[in-house]
N, C-alpha and C positions, 0 to 999 in steps of 0.2 A: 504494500500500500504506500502511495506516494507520501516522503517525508514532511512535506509542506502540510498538505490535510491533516498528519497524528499530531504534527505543533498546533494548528488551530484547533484542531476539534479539543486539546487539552488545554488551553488557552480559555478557548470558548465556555466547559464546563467548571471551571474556576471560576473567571470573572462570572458567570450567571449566577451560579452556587453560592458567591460571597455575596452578589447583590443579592440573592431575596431571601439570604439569612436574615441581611440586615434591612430588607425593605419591608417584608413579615414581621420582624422580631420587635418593628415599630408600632404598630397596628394597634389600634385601639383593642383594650381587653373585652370583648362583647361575651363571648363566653368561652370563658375560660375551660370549663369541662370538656368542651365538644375539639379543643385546641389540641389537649392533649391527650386524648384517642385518638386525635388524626396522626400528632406527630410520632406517638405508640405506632397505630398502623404503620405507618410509612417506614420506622424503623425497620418493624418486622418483616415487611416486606423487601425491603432493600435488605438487607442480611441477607433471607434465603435468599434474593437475587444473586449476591455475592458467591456464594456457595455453590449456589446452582450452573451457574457460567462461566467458574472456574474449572468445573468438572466436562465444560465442553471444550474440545479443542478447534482453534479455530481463532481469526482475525477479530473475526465480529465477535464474538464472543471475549474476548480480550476486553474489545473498547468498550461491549458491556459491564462489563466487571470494574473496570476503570471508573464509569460514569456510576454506575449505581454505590462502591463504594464513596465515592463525593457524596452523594447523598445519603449515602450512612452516617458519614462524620456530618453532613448538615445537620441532621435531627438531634446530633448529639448536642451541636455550639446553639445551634436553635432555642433547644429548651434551656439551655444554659441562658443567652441570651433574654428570655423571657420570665428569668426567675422563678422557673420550676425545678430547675435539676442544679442547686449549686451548691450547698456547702450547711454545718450544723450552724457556724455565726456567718450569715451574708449583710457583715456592718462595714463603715470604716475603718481605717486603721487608728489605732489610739495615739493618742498627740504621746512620742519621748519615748519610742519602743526601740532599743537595738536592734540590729543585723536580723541574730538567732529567733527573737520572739517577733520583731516583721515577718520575717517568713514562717513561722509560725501562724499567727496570726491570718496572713493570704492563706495557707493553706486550707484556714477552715472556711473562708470565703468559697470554696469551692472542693469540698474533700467529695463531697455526691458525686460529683459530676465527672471527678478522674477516674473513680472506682469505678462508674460506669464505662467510661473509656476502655479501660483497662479490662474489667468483664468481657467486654467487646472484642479485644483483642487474642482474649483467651478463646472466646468464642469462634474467630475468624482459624485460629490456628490452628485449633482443634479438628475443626472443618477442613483445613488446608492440607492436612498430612498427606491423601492419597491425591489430591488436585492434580489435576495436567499443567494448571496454569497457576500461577501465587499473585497474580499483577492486582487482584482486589485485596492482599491482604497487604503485600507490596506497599501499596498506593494509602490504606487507612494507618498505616503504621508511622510510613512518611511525615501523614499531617499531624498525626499523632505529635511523632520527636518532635518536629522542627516546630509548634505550637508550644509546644513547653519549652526551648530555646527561646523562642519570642518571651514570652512569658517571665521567664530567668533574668535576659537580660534587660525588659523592663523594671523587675524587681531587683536588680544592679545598677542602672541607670542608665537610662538612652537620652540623646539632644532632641527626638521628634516623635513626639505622639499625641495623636489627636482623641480627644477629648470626646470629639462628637459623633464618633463614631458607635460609643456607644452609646442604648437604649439610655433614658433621660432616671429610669430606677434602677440601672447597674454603673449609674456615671461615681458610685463608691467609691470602685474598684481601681480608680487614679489615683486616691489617698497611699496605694500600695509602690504605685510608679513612684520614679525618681530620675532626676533630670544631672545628667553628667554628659560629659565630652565624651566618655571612655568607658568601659570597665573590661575586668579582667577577661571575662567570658565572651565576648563580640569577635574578638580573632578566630578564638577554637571554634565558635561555632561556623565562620564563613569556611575554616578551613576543613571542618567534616562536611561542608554542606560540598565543598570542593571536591573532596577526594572521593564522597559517595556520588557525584555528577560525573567524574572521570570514572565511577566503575562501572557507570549506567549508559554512556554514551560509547566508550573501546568496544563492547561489542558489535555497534554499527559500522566498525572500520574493518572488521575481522569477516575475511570471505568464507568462516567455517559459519557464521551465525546465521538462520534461520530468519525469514521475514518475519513471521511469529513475535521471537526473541527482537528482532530490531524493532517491530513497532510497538512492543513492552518497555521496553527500555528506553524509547523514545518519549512515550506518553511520561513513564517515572521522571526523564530525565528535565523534561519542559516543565512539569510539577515544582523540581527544585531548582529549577533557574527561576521560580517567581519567588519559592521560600527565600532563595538567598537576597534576590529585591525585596521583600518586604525586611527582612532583616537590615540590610545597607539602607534601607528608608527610614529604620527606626534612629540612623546615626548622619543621617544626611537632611538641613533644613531646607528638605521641599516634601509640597503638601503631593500627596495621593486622592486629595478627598475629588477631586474631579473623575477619578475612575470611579467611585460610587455615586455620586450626587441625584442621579436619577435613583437612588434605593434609601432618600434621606428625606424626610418630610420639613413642609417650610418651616416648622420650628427649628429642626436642626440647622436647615440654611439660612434662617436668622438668626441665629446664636452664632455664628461664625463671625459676621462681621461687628 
């Protein structure tokens, strides 16, 4: 399959995937019950999806696997996002907390909702042992790491985060960020994000590897050429919110200026 179409179509199902996390996750609460059976269904269905289209061999079945795991981890940051799935304290951080009890601290803001991740993962692996193809467990694991990398080095200190991006009842969870030039972890993390992109893309230079294999490692490898931009964005002062703006209601694009 042509390499241009596996960079858009993974291009494509990101930038969609992040917009109507965050274009839903804005929504008025109208009812709340009927929300979260939908986004239960959806879960459940994208899982088996995942499971299911790993077990087929084949192109298309790849790029399904690809696509329905993104929407596995949307239902995850979804309900995070909408403050159903986050943590035993979802408060601020307390004014005069050190390092050790900050992070502390964040991680009760959201201890649900890794443990669900994490379930998730067991669940995907578990499934994946006899698979023909790993590119849906692959790909959830991916957003998995590199989202706790973000995460980390937010809670170490990045120069550029935007504020409005999140929901106006989880805008807390910037009490947790912290504004530095630098910190220790932004290197190692561009450099795994590096050395896992050179393990993903060498295959497509290699005339032993399979179409199959190239356009899995394609789709993985264009996944973490945007992680490592969002990352180099968290240390660079230029805004990203024009790639969302159409998924941000006029409250949020009046709070901007």
């Amino acid at each position: 399959m042509d390499a241009l179409f596996t960079i858009a179509f993974a291009l494509l199902v990101w930038w969609l995937g992040t917009s109507l996390v965050l274009l839903i996750g804005r929504l008025p609460a109208n009812d709340e019950t009927f929300g979260r059976r939908l986004c239960m269904a959806l879960y459940c269905v994208s899982l088996v999806g995942v499971v299911f289209a790993q077990h087929i061999e084949g192109i298309h079945s790849a790029f399904a696997s690809f696509t329905l795991s993104v929407v596995l981890w949307g239902t995850l940051e979804f309900s995070y996002l909408r403050g159903w799935l986050t943590g035993p304290v979802p408060a601020p951080c307390p004014p005069g907390l050190g390092l050790t009890k900050r992070f502390v601290a964040g991680i009760k803001t959201s201890l649900h909702h890794e443990l669900a991740v994490l379930a998730t993962v067991a669940l995907l692996m578990s499934f994946s042992l006899t698979a023909v193809s790993k590119i849906g467990l692959a790909t959830f694991v991916l957003l998995w790491l590199m989202r706790w990398s973000a995460k980390l080095n937010l809670f170490l200190g990045v120069r550029n985060f935007n504020t409005e991006m999140l929901p106006a009842k989880m805008r807390y969870l910037s009490t947790y960020v912290r504004k530095a030039h630098m910190n220790w972890l932004f290197p190692l993390s561009v450099l795994a994000g590096g050395l896992s992109l050179y393990y993903w893309i060498n295959p497509l230079i290699g005339w032993r590897s399979t179409e199959l294999a190239q356009a899995e490692s394609l789709l993985l490898a264009t996944l973490m050429c945007l992680a490592l931009l969002e990352h180099i964005l968290l240390m660079v002062p230029i805004s990203d919110r024009w790639l969302w703006s159409w998924a941000m209601t006029e409250h949020d694009k009046t709070a901007e200026h």
